[in-house]
VEXDREN-2710 file (C-alpha; in Angstrom, 1 decimal):
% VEXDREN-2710
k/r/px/py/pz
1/UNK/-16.6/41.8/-4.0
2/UNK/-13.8/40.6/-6.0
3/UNK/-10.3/41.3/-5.1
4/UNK/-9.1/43.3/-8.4
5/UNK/-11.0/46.2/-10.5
6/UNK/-13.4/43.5/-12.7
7/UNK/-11.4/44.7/-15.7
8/UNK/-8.7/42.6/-14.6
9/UNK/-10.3/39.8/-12.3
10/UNK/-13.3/39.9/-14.6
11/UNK/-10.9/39.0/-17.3
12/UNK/-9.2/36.2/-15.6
13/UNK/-12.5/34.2/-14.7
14/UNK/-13.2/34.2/-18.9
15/UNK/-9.5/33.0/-19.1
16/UNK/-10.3/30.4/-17.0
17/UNK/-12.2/28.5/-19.5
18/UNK/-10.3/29.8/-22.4
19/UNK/-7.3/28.0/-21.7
20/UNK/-3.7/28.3/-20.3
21/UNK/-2.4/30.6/-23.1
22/UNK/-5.3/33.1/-21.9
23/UNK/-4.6/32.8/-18.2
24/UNK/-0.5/33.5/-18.7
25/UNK/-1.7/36.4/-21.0
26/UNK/-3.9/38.0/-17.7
27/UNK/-1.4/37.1/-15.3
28/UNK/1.3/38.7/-17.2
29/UNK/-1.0/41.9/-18.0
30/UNK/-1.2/42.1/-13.6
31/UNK/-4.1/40.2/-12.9
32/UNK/-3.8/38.6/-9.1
33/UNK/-3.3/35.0/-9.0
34/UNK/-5.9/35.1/-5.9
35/UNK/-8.8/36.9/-7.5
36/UNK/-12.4/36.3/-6.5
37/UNK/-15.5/37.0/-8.2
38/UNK/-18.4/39.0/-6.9
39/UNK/-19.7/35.5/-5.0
40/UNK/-16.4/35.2/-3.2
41/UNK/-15.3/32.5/-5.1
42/UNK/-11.5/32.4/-6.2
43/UNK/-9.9/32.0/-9.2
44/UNK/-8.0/28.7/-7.5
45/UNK/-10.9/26.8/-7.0
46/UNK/-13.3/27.7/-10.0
47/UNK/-10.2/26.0/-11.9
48/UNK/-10.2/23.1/-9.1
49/UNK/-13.6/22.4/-9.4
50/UNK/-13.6/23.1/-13.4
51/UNK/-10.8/20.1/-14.0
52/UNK/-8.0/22.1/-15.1
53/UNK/-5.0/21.4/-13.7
54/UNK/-2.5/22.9/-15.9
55/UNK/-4.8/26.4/-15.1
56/UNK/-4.9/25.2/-11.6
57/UNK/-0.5/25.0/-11.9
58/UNK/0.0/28.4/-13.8
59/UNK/-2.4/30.1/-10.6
60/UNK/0.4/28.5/-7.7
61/UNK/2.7/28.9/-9.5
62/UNK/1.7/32.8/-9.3
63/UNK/1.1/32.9/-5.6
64/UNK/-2.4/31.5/-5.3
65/UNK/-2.7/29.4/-1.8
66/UNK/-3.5/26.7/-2.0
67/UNK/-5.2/26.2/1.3
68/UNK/-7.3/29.7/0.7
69/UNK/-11.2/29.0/1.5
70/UNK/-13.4/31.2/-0.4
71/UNK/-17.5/31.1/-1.3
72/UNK/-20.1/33.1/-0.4
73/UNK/-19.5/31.7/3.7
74/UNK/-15.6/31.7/2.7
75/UNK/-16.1/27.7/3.4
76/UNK/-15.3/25.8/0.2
77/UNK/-11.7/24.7/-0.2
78/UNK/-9.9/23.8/-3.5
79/UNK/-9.0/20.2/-2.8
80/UNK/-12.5/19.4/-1.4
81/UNK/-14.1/20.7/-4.9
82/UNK/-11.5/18.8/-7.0
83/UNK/-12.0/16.1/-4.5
84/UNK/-15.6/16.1/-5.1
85/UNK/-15.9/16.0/-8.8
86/UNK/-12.8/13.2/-8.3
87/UNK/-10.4/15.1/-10.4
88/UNK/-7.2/13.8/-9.7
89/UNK/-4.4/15.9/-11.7
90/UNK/-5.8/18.7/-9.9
91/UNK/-5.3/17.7/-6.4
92/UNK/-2.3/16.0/-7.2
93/UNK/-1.0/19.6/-8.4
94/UNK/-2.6/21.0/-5.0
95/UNK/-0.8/18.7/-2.5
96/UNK/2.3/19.4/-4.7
97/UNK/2.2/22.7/-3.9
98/UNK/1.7/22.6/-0.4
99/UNK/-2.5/21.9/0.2
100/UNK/-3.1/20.2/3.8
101/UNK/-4.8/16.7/2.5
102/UNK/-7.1/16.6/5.8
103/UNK/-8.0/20.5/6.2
104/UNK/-11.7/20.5/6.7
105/UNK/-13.6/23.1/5.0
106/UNK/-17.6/24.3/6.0
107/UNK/-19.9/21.4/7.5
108/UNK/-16.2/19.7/8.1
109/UNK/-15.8/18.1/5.2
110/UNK/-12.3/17.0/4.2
111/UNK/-10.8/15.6/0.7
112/UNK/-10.7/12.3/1.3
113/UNK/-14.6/12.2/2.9
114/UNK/-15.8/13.3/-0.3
115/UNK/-13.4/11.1/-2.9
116/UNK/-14.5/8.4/-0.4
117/UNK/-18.3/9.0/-0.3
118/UNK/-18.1/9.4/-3.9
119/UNK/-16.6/5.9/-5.2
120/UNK/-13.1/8.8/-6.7
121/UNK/-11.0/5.6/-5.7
122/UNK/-8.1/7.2/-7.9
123/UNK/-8.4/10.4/-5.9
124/UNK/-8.5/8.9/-2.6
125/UNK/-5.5/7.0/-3.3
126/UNK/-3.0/10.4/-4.2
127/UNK/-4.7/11.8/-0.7
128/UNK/-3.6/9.3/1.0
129/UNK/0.1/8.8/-0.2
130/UNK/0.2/12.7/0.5
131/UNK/-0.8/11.8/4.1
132/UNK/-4.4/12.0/4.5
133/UNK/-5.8/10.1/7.6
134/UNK/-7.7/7.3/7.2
135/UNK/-9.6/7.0/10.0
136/UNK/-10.2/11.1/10.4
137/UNK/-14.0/11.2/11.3
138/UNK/-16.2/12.6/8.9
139/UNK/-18.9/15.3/9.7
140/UNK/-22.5/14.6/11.0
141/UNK/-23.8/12.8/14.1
142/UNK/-22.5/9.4/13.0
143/UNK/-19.1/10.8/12.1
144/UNK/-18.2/8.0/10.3
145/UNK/-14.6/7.5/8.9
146/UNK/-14.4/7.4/5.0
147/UNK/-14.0/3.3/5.1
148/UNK/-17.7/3.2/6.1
149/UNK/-18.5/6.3/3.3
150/UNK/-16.4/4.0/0.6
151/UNK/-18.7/1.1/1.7
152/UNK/-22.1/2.6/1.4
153/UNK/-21.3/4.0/-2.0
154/UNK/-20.3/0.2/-2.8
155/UNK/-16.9/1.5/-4.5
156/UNK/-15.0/-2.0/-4.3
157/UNK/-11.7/0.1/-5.8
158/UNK/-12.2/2.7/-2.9
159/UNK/-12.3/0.3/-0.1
160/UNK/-9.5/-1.4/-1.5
161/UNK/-7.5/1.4/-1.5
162/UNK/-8.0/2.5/2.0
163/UNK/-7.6/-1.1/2.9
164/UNK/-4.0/-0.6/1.3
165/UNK/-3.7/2.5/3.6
166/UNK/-4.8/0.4/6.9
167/UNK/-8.2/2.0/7.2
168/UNK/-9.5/0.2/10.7
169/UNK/-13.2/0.7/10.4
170/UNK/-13.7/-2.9/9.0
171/UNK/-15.6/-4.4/10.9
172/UNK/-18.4/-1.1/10.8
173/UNK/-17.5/-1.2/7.0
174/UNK/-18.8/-4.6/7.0
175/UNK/-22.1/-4.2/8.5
176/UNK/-22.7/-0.8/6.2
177/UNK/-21.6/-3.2/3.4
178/UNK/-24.4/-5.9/4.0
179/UNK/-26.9/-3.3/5.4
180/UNK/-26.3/-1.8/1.7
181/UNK/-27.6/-5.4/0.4
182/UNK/-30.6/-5.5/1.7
183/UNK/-31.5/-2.5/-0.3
184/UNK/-33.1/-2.0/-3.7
185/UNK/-30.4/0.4/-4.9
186/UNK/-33.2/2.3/-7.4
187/UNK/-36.2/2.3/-5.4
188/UNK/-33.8/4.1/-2.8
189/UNK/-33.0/6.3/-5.4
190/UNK/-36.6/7.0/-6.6
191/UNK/-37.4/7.6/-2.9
192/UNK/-35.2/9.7/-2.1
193/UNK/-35.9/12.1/-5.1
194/UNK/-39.3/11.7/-4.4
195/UNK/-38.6/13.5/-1.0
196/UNK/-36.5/15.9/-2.0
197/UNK/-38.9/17.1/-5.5
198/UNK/-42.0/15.3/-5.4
199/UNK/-43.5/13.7/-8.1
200/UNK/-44.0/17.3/-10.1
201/UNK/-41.1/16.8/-12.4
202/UNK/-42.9/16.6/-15.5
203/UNK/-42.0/13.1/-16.2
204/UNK/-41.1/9.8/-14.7
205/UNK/-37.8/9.0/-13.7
206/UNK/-35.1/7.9/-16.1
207/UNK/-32.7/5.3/-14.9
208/UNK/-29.6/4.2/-16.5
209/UNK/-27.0/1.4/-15.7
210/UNK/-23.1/1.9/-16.3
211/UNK/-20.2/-0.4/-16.0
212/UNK/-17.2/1.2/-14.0
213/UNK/-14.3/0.0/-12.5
214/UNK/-15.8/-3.5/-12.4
215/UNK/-19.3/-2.2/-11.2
216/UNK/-22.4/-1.3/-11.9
217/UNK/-23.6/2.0/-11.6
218/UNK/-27.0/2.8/-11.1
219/UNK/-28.2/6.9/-11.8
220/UNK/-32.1/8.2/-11.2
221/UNK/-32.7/11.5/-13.0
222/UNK/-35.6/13.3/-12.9
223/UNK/-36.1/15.0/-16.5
224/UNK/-38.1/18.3/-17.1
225/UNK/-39.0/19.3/-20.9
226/UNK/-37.1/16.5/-22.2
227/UNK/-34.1/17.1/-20.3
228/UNK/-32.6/16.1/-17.0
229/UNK/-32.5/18.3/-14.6
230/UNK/-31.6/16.6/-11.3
231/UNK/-30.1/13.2/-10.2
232/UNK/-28.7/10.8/-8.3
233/UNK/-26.2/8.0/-8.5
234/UNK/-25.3/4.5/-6.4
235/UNK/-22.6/2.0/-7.2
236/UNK/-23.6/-1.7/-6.6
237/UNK/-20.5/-3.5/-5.0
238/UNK/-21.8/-3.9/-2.3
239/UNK/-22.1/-8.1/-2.4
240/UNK/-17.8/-7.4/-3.3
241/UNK/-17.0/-5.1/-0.9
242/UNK/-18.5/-7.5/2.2
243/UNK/-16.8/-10.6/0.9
244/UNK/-13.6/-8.9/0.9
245/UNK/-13.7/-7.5/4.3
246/UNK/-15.1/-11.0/5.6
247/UNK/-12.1/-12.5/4.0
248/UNK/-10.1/-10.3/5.6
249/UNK/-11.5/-11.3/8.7
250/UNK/-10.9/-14.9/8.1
251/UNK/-14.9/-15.4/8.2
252/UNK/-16.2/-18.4/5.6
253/UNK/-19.1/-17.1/4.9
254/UNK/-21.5/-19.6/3.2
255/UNK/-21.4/-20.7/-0.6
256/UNK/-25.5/-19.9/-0.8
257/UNK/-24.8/-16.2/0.4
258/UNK/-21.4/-15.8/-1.9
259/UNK/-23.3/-17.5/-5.1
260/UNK/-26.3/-15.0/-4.3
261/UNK/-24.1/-11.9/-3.7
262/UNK/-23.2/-12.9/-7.4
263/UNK/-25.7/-13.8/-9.2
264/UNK/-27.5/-9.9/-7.6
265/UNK/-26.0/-8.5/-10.4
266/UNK/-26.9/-10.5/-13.3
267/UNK/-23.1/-10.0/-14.8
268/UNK/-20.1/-12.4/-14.8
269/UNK/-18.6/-9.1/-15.8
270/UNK/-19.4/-7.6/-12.4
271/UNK/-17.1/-7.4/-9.3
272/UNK/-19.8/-8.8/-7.1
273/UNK/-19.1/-12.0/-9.2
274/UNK/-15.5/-12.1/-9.4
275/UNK/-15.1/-11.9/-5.7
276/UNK/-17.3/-14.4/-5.0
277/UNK/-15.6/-16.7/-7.0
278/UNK/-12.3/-15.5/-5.6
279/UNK/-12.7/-16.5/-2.2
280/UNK/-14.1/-19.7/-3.1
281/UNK/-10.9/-20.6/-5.2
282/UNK/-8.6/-19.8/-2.6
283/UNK/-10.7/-21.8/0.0
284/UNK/-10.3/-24.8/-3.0
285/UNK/-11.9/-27.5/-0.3
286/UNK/-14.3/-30.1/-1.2
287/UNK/-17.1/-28.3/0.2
288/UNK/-16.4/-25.6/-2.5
289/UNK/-16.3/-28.5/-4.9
290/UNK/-19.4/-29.8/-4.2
291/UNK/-21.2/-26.6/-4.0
292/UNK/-20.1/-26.0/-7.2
293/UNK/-20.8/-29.2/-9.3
294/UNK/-24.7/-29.5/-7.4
295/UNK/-25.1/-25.9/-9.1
296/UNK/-23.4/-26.9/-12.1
297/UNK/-25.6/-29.3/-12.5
298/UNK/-29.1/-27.9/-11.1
299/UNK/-30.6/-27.0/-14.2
300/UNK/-33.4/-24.1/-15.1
301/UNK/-30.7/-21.3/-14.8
302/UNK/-28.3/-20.7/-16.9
303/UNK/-26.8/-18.2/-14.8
304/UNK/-26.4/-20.1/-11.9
305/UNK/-25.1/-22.6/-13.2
306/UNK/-22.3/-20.2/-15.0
307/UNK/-21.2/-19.7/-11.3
308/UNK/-21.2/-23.0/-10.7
309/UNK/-19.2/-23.5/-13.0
310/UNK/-16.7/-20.5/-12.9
311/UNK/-16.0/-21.8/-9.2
312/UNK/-14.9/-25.3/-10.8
313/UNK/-13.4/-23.4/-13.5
314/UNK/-10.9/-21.7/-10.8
315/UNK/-10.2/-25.1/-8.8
316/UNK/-7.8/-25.3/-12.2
317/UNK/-5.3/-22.4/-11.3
318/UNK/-4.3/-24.2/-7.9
319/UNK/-1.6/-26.6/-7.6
320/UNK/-3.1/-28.0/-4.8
321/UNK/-6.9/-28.0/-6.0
322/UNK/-5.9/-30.5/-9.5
323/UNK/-7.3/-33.5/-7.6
324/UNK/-10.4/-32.2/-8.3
325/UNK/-9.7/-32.4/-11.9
326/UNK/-10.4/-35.7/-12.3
327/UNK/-14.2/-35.0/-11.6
328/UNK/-14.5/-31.1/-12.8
329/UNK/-13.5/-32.1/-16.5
330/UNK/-16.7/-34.3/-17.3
331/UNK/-19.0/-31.9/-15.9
332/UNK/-17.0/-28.5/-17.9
333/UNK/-17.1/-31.0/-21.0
334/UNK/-21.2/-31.8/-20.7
335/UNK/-21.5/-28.2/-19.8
336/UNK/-19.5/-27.2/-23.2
337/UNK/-21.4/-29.5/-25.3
338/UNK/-25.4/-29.1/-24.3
339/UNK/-25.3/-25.6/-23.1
340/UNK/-27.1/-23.0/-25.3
341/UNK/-26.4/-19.9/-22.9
342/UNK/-23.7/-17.7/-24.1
343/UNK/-22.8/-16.8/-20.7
344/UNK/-23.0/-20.9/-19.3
345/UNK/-20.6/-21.3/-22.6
346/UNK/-18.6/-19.2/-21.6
347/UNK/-17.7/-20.6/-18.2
348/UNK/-17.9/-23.9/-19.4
349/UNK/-14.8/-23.0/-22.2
350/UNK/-12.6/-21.2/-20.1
351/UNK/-12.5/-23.7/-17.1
352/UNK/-12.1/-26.3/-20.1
353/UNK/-8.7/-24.0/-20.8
354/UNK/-8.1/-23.2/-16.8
355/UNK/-7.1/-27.2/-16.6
356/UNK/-5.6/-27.5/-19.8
357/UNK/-7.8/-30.3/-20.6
358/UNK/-6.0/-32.4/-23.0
359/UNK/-9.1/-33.9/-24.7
360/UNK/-11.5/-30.7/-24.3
361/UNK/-10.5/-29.2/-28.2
362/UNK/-13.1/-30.5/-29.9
363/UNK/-15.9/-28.8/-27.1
364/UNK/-13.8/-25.2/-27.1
365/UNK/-13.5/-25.5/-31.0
366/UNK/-17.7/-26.0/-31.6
367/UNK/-17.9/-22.8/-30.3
368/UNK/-15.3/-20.7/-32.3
369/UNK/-18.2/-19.5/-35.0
370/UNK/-20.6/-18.5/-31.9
371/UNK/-22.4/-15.2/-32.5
372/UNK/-21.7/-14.0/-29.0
373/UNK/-18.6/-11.9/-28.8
374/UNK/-18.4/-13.3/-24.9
375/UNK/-18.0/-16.8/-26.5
376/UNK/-15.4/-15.9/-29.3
377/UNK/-13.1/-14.3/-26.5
378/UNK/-13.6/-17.3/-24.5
379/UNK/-12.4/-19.8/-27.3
380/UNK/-9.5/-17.4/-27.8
381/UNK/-8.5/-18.0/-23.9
382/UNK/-9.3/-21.7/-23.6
383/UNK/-7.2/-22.0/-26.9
384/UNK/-4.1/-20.4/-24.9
385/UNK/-3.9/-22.7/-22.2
386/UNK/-4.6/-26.1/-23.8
387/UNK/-1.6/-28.3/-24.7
388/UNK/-3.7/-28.9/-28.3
389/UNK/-4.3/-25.5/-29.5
390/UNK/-0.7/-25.5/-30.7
391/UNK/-2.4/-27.7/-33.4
392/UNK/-3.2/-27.4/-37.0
393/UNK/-7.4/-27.4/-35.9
394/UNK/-6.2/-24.6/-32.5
395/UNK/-3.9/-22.4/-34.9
396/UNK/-7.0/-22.3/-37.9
397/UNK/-9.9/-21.4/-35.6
398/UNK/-7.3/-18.5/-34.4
399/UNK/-6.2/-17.6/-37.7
400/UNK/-10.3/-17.2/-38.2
401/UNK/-10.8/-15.6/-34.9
402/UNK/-7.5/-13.1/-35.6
403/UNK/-9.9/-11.4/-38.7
404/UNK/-12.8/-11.2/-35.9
405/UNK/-15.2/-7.9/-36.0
406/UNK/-14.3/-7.7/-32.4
407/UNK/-11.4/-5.7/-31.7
408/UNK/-10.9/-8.0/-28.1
409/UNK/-11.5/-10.6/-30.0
410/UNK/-8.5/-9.6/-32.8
411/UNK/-6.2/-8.8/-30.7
412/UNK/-6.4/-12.0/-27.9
413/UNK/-6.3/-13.9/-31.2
414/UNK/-3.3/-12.2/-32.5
415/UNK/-1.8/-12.6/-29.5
416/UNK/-2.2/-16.1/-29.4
417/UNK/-1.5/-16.6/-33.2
418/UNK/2.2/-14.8/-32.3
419/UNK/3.0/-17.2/-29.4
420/UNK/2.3/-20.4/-31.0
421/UNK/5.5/-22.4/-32.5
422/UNK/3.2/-23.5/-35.5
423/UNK/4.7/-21.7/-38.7
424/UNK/3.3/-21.8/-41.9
425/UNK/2.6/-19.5/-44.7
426/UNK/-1.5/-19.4/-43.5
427/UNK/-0.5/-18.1/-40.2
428/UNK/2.3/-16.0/-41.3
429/UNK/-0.6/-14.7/-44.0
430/UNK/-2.8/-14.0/-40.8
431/UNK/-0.5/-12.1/-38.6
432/UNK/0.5/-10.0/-41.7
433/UNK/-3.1/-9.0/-42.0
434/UNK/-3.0/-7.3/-38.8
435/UNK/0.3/-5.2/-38.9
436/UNK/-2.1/-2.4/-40.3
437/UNK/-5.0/-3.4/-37.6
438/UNK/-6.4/0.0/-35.8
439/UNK/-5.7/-0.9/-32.5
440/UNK/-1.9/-0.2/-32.4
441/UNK/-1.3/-3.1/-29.7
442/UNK/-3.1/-5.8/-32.0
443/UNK/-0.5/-4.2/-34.8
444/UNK/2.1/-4.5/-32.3
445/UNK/1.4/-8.4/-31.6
446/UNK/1.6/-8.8/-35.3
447/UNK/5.0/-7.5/-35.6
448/UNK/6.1/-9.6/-33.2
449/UNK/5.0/-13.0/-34.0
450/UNK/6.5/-11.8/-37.7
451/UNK/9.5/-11.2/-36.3
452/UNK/10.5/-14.4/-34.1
453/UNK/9.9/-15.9/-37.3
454/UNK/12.0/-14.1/-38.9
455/UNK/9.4/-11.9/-41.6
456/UNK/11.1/-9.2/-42.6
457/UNK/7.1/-7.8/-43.0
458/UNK/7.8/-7.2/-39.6
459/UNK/10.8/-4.3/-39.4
460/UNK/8.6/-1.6/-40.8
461/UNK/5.8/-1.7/-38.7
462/UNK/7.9/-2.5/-35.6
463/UNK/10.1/0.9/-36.4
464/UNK/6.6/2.9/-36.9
465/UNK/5.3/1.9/-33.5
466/UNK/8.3/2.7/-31.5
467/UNK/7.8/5.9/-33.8
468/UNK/4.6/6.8/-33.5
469/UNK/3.6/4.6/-29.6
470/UNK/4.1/6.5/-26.7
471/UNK/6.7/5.3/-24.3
472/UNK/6.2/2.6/-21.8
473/UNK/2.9/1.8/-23.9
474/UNK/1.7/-1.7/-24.2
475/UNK/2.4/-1.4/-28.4
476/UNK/5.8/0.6/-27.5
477/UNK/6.9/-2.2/-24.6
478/UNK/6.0/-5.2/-27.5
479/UNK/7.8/-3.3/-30.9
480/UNK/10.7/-2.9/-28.3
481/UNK/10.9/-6.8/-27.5
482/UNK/10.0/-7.8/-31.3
483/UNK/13.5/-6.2/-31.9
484/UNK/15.7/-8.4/-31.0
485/UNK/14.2/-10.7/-33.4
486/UNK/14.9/-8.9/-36.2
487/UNK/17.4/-9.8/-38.1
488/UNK/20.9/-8.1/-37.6
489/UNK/21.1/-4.8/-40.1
490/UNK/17.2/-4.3/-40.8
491/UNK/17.1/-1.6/-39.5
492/UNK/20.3/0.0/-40.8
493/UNK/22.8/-1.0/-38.7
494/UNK/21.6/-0.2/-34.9
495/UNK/18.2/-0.3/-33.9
496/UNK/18.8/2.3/-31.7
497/UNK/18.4/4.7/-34.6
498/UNK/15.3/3.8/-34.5
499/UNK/13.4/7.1/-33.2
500/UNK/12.0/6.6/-30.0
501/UNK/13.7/3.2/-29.3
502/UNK/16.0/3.3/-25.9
503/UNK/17.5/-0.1/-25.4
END
């Protein structure tokens, strides 16, 4: 039964969804800030679990609580639903206004178990600086603490963050971690739909594969009349999460397992591979080396040998690992030359640029015209780090690369092009291309390579940016250091008439 005549609560629940201007307009006319429906459910958290915080404001701000449970059972909480759908402006406004972080609400459930279980690293991380425990026991007969939860859902930015926090369940986070590897992700999807709906869906499953955060995220659905109905959803970092907790433990674990943790995935892109190659850069012994240059040169897989040489690619970013230099360089420069695999290319180029190889330009530059966007961006890097890509053949291929259909592409380019001390009317021509580029921090990069060189070209556009950019932007932050380039008076007389500009 809800709490006011359904005139007035009635109301409020369609203002919900109408906006803030509606919900002001029902609170004002006398509706109560802690009105439930005929299920039981309040006001408070249909706008929790509905992503509306500025709603989810205007209702505390009226005298909501809260801490109020409410539901058919009177055991769902506000923070747990926001928690659940990982909608983090919402319990941020909840724990502002005075929401306990680790109340538990029915089958003792708190917050943080479900931002935790559900990969809501962003979530989890407000929880916690608002005092959550990490290490409060989660419900069930294992009750498991949320670092295990974070691990099984293979949430690499969860774990992290409740690392930050000094979550202790490591070492139980670990073995969930590499139990979770052993595991076809899908197929335990598929199974457990199976269980739960049978195979009378109407159709097989549909399976799709998302990039977030850094990983991979794998969803069954089943679909009924063309349209899903039900579903489920794993993330995959599971190889990253167990290399970072055995590097926490101080634990070496073998190059085989770290290369196969990386290679799982199938993606460079992936944080299973970037953490594999992390802890091998930082162990930088000639073990690692070795490992390394065998895969590099093992032939048949591409792919493995992109690892192998990432790994040798890294060896370049320690001061201590440039011994190995001397013998990574011939085997990047082969790689560079014969490979045909964008991805192996791609390795090869960038550990070419990791070591600033002075001779390598003529193996970065073959690939500058590549058809593989991964390639082009890769050029772009290499081309940043080599002593020779300040030169006339380095500044062309960027002044090419600069027009590139790829906005990534564009704008690493761009940067680059800006950075360079090469000036000449070509390049001058090429950054002045780009003032007008879409992506307002390519545009932004422009304007400031124009104006250390002194292009007046470059006073408009910087003044529109620090217009039209929003403050402490990346295009804001880089029109605000191309001024004091500019030439005394361009502006006016101050560039702090500039609107928007604070110096």
């Amino acid at each position: 039964m809800a709490d006011d005549p359904m005139t007035d609560s009635g109301s409020l629940f369609e203002a919900l969804y109408e906006g803030e201007d509606a919900v002001v307009r029902m609170l004002r006319a006398g509706a109560s800030a802690e009105s439930a429906d005929e299920d039981g459910a309040t006001a408070l958290y249909l706008a929790s679990v509905s992503d509306r915080p500025g709603v989810v404001r205007l209702l505390l701000a009226a005298g909501a609580d809260p801490d109020r449970a409410c539901g058919p059972e009177e055991g769902d909480l506000p923070i747990c639903g926001a928690a659940c759908g990982g909608h983090t402006e919402v319990v941020r406004a909840l724990l502002a206004a005075g929401a306990r972080p680790d109340l538990r609400e029915q089958f003792g459930f708190t917050a943080l178990r479900w931002a935790a279980g559900l990969g809501h690293a962003r979530t989890a991380e407000v929880l916690l600086a608002h005092g959550a425990d990490p290490d409060l026991p989660g419900p069930g007969p294992g009750h498991e603490p949320p670092l295990v939860c974070a691990a099984r859902r293979g949430s690499l930015e969860t774990v992290r963050t409740l690392l930050r926090h000094r979550a202790t369940a490591r070492a139980e986070a670990l073995r969930e971690a590499r139990r979770m590897l052993t595991l076809d992700v899908e197929a335990e999807l598929r199974t457990a739909l199976r269980e739960m709906y049978g195979d009378g869906a109407g159709a097989d499953p549909v399976v799709r594969r998302t990039l977030v955060d850094g990983g991979e995220t794998v969803t069954v659905e089943l679909v009924r009349d063309g349209a899903p109905f039900v579903g489920q959803e794993q993330q995959t970092g599971h190889g990253a999460i167990a290399t970072v907790l055995e590097d926490g433990f101080g634990l070496a674990t073998p190059f085989a397992e770290l290369a196969a943790r990386a290679l799982r995935g199938g993606n460079p892109e992936l944080d299973n591979w970037h953490e594999a190659v992390e802890v091998l850069w930082r162990r930088g012994d000639e073990e690692t080396f070795q490992a390394g240059a065998a895969w590099c040169a093992s032939g048949g897989d591409p792919l493995r040998q992109a690892f192998g040489a990432d790994v040798l690619a890294q060896l370049g970013f320690r001061t201590g690992a440039r011994p190995f230099a001397a013998r990574a360089l011939p085997v990047l420069r082969e790689l560079a030359r014969e490979a045909s695999d964008a991805e192996l290319i791609r390795s090869a180029v960038l550990g070419l640029g990791h070591h600033g190889d002075p001779v390598a330009l003529p193996e970065v530059l073959r690939h500058a015209r590549s058809p593989e966007r991964t390639v082009r961006l890769a050029v772009v890097l290499a081309l940043f780090d080599l002593e020779s890509g300040d030169g006339a053949e380095g500044v062309e291929a960027l002044e090419r690369l600069s027009r590139d259909t790829d906005t990534e592409v564009r704008d690493w380019a761009t940067t680059a092009l800006a950075s360079v001390d090469a000036d000449t009317p070509e390049l001058r021509a090429a950054l002045a291309e780009r003032l007008d580029d879409a992506d307002p921090d390519t545009a932004a990069e422009a304007a400031l390579g124009l104006a250390r060189r002194q292009d007046p070209r470059a006073v408009g556009v910087v003044g529109r940016l620090l217009t039209e950019s929003e403050p402490d932007s990346y295009a804001w932050a880089t029109a605000t250091a191309a001024v004091a380039h500019v030439p005394d008076g361009a502006f006016g007389g101050r560039p702090e008439r500039i609107c928007g500009y604070r110096p």
